[in-house]
N, C-alpha and C positions, 0 to 999 in steps of 0.2 A: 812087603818092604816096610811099613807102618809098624807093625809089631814087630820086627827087627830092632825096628828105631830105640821102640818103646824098651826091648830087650836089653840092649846097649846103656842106653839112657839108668834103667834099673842100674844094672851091674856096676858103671861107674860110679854111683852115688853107695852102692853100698860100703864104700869106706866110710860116711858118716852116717852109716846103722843100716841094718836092712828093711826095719821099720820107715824110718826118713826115705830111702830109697822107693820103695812100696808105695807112699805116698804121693813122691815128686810124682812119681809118675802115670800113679792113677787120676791125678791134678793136669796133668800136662796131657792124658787124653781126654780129661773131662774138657779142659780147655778145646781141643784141634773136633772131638766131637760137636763140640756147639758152634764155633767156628763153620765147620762144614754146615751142620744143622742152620745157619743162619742165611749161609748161600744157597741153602738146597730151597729154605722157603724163598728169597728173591728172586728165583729164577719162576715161581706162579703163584705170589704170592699170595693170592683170594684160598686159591686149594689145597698150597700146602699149610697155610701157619696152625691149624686148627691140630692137624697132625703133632710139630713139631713141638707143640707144648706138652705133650705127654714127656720126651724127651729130657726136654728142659726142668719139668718138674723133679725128675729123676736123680738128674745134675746140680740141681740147686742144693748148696747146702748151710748157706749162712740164710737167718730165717728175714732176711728182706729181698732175696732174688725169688725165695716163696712166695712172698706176698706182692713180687711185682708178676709173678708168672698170672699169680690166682688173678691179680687187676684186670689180665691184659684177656684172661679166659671169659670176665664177665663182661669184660665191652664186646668181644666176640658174639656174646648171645643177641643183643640188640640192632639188628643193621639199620633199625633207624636210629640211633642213638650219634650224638656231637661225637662222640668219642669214637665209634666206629668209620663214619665219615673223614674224621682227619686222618688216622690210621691208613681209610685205603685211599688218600688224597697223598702221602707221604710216599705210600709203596709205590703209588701208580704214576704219580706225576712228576717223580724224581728219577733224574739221568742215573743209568743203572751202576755207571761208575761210583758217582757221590752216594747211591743207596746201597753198595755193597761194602764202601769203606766207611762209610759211618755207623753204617750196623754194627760191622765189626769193632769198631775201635772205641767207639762209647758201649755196647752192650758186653762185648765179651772180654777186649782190654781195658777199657774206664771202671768196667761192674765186677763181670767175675773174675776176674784176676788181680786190678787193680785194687780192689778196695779190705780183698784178705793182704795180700800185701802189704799195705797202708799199714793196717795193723798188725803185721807183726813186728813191721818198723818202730812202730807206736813204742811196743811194749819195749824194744830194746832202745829205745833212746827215751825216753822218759816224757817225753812230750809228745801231742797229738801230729799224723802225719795226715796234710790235708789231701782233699779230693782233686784242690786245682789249683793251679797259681796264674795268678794275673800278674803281668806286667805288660811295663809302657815301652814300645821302642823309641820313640821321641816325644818331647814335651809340644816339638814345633803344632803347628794345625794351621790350615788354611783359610778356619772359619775365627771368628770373633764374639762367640756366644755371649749373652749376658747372663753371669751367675754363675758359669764354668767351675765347676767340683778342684780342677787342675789347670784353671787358671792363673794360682797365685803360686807358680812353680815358675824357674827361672825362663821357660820357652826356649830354652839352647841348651839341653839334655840332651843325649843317647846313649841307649844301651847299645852297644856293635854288637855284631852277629858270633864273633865267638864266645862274648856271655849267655847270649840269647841260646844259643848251641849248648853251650856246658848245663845252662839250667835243667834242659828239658834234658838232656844225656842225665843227669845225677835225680832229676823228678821219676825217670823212668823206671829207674831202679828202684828206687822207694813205692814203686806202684802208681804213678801219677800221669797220667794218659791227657789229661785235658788240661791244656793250658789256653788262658783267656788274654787277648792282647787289646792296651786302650792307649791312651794316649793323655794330650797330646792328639794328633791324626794320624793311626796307626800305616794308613795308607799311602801315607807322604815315605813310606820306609818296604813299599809293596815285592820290592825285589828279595829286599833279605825273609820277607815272609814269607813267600812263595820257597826261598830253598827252605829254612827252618821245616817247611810243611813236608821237605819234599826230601829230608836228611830224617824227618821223625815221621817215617810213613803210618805207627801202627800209632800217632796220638789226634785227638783232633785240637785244631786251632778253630777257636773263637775270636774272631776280631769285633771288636764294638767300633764301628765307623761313624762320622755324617753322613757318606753315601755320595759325598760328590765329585769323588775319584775313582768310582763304580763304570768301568766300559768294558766293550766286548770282548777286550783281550784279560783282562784280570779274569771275567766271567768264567771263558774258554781256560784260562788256568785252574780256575777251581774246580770243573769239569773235569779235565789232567787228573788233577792230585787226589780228586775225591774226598779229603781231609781238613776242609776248609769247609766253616759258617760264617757267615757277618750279622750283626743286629744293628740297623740302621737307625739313627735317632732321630726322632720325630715329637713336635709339642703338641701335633694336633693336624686342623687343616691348615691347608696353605698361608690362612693370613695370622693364625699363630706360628707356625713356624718359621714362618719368613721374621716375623716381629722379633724374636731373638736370634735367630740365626743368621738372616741376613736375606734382601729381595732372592729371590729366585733360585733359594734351596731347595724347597719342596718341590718343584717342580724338577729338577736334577733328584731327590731321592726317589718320585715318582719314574723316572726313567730307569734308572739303578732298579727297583721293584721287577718291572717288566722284563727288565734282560735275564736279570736271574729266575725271575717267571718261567721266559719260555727257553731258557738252556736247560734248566731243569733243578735248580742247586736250592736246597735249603738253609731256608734263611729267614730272618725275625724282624723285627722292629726291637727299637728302647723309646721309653719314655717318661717323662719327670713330669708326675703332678705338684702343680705349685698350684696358691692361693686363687692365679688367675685363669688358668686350665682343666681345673680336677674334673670340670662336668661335661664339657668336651671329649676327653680321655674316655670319662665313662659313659661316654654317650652309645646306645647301638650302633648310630649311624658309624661311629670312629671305625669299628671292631668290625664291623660289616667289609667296611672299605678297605679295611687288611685284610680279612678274609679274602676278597676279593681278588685283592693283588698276590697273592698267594704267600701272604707270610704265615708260618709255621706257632711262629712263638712271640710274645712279648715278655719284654723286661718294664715291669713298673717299678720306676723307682721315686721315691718323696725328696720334692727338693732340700739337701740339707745345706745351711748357710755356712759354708768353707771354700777357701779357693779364693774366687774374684767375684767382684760387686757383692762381694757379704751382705745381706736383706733379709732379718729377720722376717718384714713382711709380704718376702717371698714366699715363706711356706704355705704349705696347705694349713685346716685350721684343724684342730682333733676333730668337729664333726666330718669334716672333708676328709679327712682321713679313714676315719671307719666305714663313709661312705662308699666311698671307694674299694674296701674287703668285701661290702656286700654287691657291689656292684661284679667285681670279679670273680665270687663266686657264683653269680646268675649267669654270669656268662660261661666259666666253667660247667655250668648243667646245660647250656643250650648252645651253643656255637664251637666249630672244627678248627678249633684253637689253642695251641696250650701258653694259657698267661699265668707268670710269675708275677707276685709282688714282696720287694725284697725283704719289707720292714713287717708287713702285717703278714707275713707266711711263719713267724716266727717259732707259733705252734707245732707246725709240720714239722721244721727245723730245729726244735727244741731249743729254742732261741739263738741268740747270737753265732754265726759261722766263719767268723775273721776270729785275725790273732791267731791263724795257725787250725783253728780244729777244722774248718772244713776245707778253706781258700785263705790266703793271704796277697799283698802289693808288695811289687817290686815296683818302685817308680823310674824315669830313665837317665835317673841318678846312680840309680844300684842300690837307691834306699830300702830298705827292707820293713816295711809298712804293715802293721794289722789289717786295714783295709784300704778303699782307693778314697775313703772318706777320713778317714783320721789320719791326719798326717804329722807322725809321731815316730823316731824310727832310735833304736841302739847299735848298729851293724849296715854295712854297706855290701852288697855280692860281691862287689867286684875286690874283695880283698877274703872273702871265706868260702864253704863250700855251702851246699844248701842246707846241708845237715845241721853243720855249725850253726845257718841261719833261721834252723825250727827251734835252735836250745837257745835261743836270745832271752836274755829276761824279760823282754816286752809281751813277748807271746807268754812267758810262763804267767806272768801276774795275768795276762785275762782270762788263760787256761783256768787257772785257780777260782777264777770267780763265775764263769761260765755254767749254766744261764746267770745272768745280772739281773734277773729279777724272778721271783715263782708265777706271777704275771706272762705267759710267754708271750702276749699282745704285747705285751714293753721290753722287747729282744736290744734294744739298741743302748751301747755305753755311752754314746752320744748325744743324741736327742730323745730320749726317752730313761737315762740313767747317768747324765753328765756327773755326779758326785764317783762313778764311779772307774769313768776315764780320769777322771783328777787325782784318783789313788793310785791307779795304775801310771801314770806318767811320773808319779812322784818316787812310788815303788822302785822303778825300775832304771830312773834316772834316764828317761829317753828326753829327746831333743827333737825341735819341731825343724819339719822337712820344707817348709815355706818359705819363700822369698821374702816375705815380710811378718816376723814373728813379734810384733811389736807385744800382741798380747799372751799374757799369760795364763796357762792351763787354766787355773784358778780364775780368772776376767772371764777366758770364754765358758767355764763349766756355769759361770755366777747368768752369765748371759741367754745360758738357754734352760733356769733351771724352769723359770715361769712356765715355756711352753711342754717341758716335762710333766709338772707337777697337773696344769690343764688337761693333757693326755693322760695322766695317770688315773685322774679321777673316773674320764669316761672309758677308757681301757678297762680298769676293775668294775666297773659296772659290766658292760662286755663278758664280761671273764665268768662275773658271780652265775649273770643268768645263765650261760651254759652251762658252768661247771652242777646247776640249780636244775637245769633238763636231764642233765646225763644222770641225778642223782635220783631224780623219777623214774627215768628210766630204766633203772637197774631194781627200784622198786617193784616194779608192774613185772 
């Protein structure tokens, strides 16, 4: 019946070539073959994955699903290694529903389908087609953080569910499988994202929460749909987090932790180093106690001063900031955790990934935003399509400059290359998306060029002496 399909499938495409036919459908088994290959190793995982990477080897043919099969071969070899231990901590202590549809829907619909897709998109619209789109379904939230990123948004936004719907319907097609949901308190809107998840079975939804709208019943629907993650946001222990968020959050995220612990669902932490937390964050003890409570992943992210309570002397300081990439990289070599840091990953990321090339904001305006940090927008959703909303000229002028620096430690148009979000908003004639735009691009580029230029000094420093080891090393 399968090669019937596949039979069919050819012949109808051969009206647009028998070549193109040939192809669709050697793609559309490469695709249903690893599909199966995915559930086959779920169902024992220890015995079968070691098999199924010959497989997959086979099947890979854009040269980074190579280099993630080759990654996933060599943490294989070590079972005492961090990396092997999270792997079978993933396989083994996730409910097999949420371990069968997130396999599928980030490895084989997010990677190998979605990302040749992307680009072929790419090439026919002239602009980059990204990997995910963030958007807020309300600005409201239940908590009152100090320093809030999307604080100075008017707090009586929403996207409604048939935008939310049409996005990820027209993402899909362009190859875009992941969409990330923030807020605002994404939770405060949990009914429309439960259907969203459950109308777009084959994408996964990332929601960024507080956590303290986290119970049994949400839990048991994430269980359901299998297509749902949360990344809970956390400054630290209890008596930091409670200090900006308010008495006896942390202790409601601690519980939120536990339920999705033992239902089985993967899920993360987020969190912002600022000036008065960064050693905390990077403390073992912190890292430990996620471990512990079974989260998967962290989001580091550097407090940037936008939104509410603007505090320059919030941030972290450039040393606190490099500390912290060497801090997460020691922990990437010894602990069963995979952490992100948004700003100092830049490298990996060949710098900057908003404005369209990798992720973009939609805020729950319908603004249509580079990032959830710049809030700058030329186009509203709720009046275009998404396509329309990648050929904006906001996205083209960063496109164009992207990376903003040969430095990839200084990935940010923001805080680390403000002269050159001032080009691009001047460029492009965009318009600030804030409740309160008293200042101007030019005030706030002028305002943060100090902590740039301080960053820039010890970032190139950074930079020489690696780029000074690698140049030894290719000596020897």
């Amino acid at each position: 019946m399968g090669l019937g399909w596949v039979y069919i499938f050819t012949k109808e495409t051969a009206a647009g070539g028998e070549e193109q036919g040939m192809n669709l459908a050697e793609t559309f088994v490469g695709e249903k073959l690893l599909e199966q290959g995915v559930k086959f190793i779920l169902r024992n995982p220890e015995r079968n994955l070691r098999g199924i990477l010959g497989i997959a080897e086979k099947l890979a043919r854009e040269p980074h699903h190579r280099e993630m099969v080759a990654a996933v071969k060599r943490v294989l070899q070590d079972k005492e290694s961090n990396w092997y231990k999270f792997a079978q901590r993933l396989l083994t202590q996730t409910h097999p529903n949420i371990r069968q549809r997130l396999a599928i829907n980030f490895f084989v619909n997010s990677t190998f389908i979605g990302v040749p897709r992307q680009k072929e998109w790419a090439t026919k619209l002239g602009v980059s087609v990204p990997y995910a789109i963030l958007m807020d379904p309300t600005e409201k939230c239940n908590l009152n953080c100090l320093g809030c990123w999307a604080g100075d948004y008017q707090r009586t936004q929403e996207l409604d569910l048939a935008t939310m719907d049409r996005i990820a319907t027209e993402g899909e097609k362009l190859g875009i499988y992941f969409i990330v949901l923030s807020g605002g308190e994404p939770l405060l809107r949990r009914q429309d994202i439960l259907t969203l998840a459950e109308r777009h079975p084959d994408q996964v939804f990332h929601v960024f929460t507080n956590g303290t709208l986290i119970d049994e019943s949400f839990v048991q629907e994430m269980v359901r749909l299998g297509n749902i993650t949360v990344a809970i946001s956390l400054e630290g222990f209890e008596e930091t987090t409670d200090a900006r968020r308010g008495k006896g959050v942390f202790k409601k995220v601690m519980r939120a932790m536990d339920l999705l612990r033992e239902n089985g669902a993967v899920f993360g932490a987020s969190v912002t180093y600022t000036r008065k937390n960064t050693e905390e964050l990077g403390s073992e003890a912190f890292i430990d106690m996620l471990v512990d409570k079974g989260v998967a992943f962290v989001w580091f992210f550097t407090y940037i001063p936008i939104g509410k309570d603007v505090d320059l002397e919030m941030m972290a300081t450039p040393e606190q900031r490099a500390w912290m990439f060497e801090r997460i990289t020691y922990f990437r070599q010894t602990k069963p955790i995979f952490l992100v840091d948004f700003w100092n990953d830049g490298e990996a990321s060949n710098g900057c990934i908003a404005g369209g090339r990798r992720y973009f904001h939609i805020n729950a305006a319908g603004e249509v935003e580079p990032c959830a940090f710049v809030h700058y927008s030329t186009c509203n959703i709720k009046n275009i399509s998404l396509i329309e909303a990648l050929q904006n000229p906001l996205f083209r002028a960063y496109q164009k400059r992207q990376p903003f620096h040969p430095n990839l430690r200084r990935p940010c148009p923001l805080i680390d290359n403000p002269e050159m979000l001032r080009e691009i908003v001047h460029e492009s004639g965009a318009y600030c998306t804030q409740l309160h735009d008293e200042e101007t691009i030019d005030e706030f580029a002028a305002k943060l060029t100090p902590y740039a230029q301080e960053w820039g000094r010890l970032a190139d420093n950074i930079w020489e002496e690696k780029q000074s080891t690698l140049r030894e090393a290719q000596v020897q």
